[in-house]
C-alpha positions in Angstrom: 0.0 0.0 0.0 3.1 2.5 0.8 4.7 1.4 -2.5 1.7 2.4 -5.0 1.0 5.5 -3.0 5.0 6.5 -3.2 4.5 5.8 -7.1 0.5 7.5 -7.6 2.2 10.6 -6.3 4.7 11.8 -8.5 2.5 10.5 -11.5 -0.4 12.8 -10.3 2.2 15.6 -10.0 3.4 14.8 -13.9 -0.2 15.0 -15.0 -0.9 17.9 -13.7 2.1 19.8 -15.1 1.3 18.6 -18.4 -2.1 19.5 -17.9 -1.1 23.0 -16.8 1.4 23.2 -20.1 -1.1 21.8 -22.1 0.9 18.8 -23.0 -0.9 15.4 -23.8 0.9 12.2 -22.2 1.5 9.3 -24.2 1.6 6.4 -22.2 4.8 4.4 -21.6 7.0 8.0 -22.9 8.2 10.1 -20.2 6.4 13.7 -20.5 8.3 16.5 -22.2 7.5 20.5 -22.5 7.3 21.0 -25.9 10.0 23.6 -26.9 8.5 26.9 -27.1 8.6 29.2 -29.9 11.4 31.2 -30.9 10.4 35.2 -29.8 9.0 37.4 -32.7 10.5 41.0 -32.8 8.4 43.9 -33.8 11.0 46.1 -36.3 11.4 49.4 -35.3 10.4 52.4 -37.7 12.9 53.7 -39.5 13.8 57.4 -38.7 12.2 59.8 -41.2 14.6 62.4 -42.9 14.4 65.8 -41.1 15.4 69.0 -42.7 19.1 69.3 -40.2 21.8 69.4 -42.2 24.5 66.8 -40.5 27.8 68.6 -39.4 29.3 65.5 -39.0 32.6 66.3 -36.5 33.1 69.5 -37.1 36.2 71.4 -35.1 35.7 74.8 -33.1 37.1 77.2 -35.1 40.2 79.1 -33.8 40.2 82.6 -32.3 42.0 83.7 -35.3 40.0 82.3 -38.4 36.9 84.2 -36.7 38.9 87.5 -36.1 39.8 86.8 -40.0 36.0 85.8 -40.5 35.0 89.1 -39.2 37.5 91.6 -41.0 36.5 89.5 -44.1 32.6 90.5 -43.8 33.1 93.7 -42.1 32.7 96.3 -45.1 35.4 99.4 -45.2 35.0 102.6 -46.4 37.4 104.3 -48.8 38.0 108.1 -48.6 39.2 110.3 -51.3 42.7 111.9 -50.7 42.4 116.0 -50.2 45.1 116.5 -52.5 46.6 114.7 -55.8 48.2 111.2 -54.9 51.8 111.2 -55.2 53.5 108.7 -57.9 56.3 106.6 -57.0 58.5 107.4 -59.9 62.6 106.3 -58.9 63.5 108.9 -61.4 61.6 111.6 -59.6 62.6 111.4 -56.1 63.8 113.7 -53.1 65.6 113.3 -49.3 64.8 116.8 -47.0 67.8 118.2 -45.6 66.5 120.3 -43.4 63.3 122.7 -42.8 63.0 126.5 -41.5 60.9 127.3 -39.8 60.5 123.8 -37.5 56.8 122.2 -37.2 55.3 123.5 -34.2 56.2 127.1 -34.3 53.8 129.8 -33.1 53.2 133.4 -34.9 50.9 136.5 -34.1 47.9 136.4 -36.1 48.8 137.9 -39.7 52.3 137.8 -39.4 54.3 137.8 -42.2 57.5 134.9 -42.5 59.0 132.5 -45.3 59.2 128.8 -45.2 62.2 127.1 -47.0 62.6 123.6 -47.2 66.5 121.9 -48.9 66.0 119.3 -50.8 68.7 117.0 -52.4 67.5 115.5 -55.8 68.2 111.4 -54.9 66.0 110.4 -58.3 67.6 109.2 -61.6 66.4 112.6 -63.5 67.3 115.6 -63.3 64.8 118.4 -62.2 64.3 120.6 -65.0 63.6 124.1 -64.5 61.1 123.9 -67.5 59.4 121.2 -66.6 59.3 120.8 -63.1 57.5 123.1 -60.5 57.0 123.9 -56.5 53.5 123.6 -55.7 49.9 124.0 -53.3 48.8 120.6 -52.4 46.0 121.1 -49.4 45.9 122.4 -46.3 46.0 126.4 -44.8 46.4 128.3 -48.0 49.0 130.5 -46.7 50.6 132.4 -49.7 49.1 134.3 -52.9 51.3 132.3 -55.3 50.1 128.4 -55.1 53.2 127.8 -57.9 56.6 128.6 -57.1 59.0 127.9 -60.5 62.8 126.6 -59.7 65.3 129.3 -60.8 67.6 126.5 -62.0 67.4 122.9 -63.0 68.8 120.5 -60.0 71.0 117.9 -61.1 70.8 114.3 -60.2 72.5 114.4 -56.1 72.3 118.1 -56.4 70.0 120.3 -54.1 68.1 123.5 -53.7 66.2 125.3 -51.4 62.8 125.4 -52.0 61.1 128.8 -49.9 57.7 130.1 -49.8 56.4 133.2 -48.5 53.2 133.1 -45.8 51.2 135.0 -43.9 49.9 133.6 -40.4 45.8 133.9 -40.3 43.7 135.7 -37.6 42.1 132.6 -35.9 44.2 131.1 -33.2 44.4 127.8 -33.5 47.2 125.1 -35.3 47.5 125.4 -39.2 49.3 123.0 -41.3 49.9 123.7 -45.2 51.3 120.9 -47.6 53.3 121.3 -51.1 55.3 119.4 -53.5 57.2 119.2 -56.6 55.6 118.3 -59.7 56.6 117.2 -63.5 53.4 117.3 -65.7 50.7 115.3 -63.7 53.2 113.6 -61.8 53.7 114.7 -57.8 56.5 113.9 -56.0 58.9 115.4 -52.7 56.0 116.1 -50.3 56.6 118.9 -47.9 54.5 120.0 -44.7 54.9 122.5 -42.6 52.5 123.1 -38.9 52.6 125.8 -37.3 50.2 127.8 -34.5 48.8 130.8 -33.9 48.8 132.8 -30.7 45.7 134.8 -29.3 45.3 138.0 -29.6 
């Protein structure tokens, strides 16, 4: 009686499990779980194409290709010169030897004084006293004459002084007056000269 209940209970406990797992014995075979079937996967959507252009791995640019960036886009303005614009001709050239009176100089108002400038000639061509003149470029129109002729032609390493007689204005304030040589439409030599006048 112990023996058949030791061996009813673990076939009771079989036939339940199969019951459960919905497995049909077969008598004489030992009960197996059928093997269960492989998972299914749902795919996933595919992204949909946006509108974001991909930078990919794009580098920081440096401190210096912006600065260059920026003076690239950033517009600049160009300004007419106030007076003719000198040519750089190696025939027509000068070195200034010395100028009297110095820049900074102060005069009365309407006083009267001569500005002389010596020049050496350091071009490859003479200066011809037919061709080539002193002359008003911009600034404080300080003398009648805005054309002063050479008296002689200036050899090549040769030099002259160049003078022009002024007249100080009323208003007190600093004045500066510019000239040059010139050969036909060429410009060359600049020459300055600034100067104040004192109140009255």
């Amino acid at each position: 009686m112990k023996r058949a209940l030791l061996w009813a209970g673990p076939t009771l406990l079989m036939l339940a499990c199969a019951t459960l797992m919905g497995i049909t014995p077969t008598p004489g075979r030992p009960v197996r779980p059928s093997p269960s079937a492989p998972p299914t996967t749902t795919p996933s959507p595919a992204p949909s194409p946006t509108n974001t252009p991909y930078l990919g791995n794009t580098a920081t640019p440096s401190p210096s290709a912006i600065d260059a960036l920026i003076r690239s886009l950033t517009a600049t303005a160009s300004f007419a010169s106030p007076f003719p614009t000198l040519t750089a001709a190696p025939e027509l050239d000068c070195q200034l030897n010395w100028q009297s009176p110095a820049n900074g100089i102060t005069y009365e108002p309407q006083t009267n004084f001569a500005t002389g400038w010596k020049v050496t000639n350091t071009g490859t061509s003479p200066w011809d006293v037919a061709r080539v003149e002193f002359v008003y470029r911009a600034g404080a129109k300080l003398d009648a004459e805005p054309v002063v002729h050479l008296r002689v032609s200036v050899a090549r390493g040769a030099s002259v002084v160049l003078s022009v007689a002024m007249t100080a204005p009323r208003e007190a304030i600093m004045y500066t007056t510019h000239w040059s040589l010139r050969e036909g439409n060429t410009y060359f030599c600049p020459l300055s000269l600034s100067f104040y006048v004192s109140a009255e």
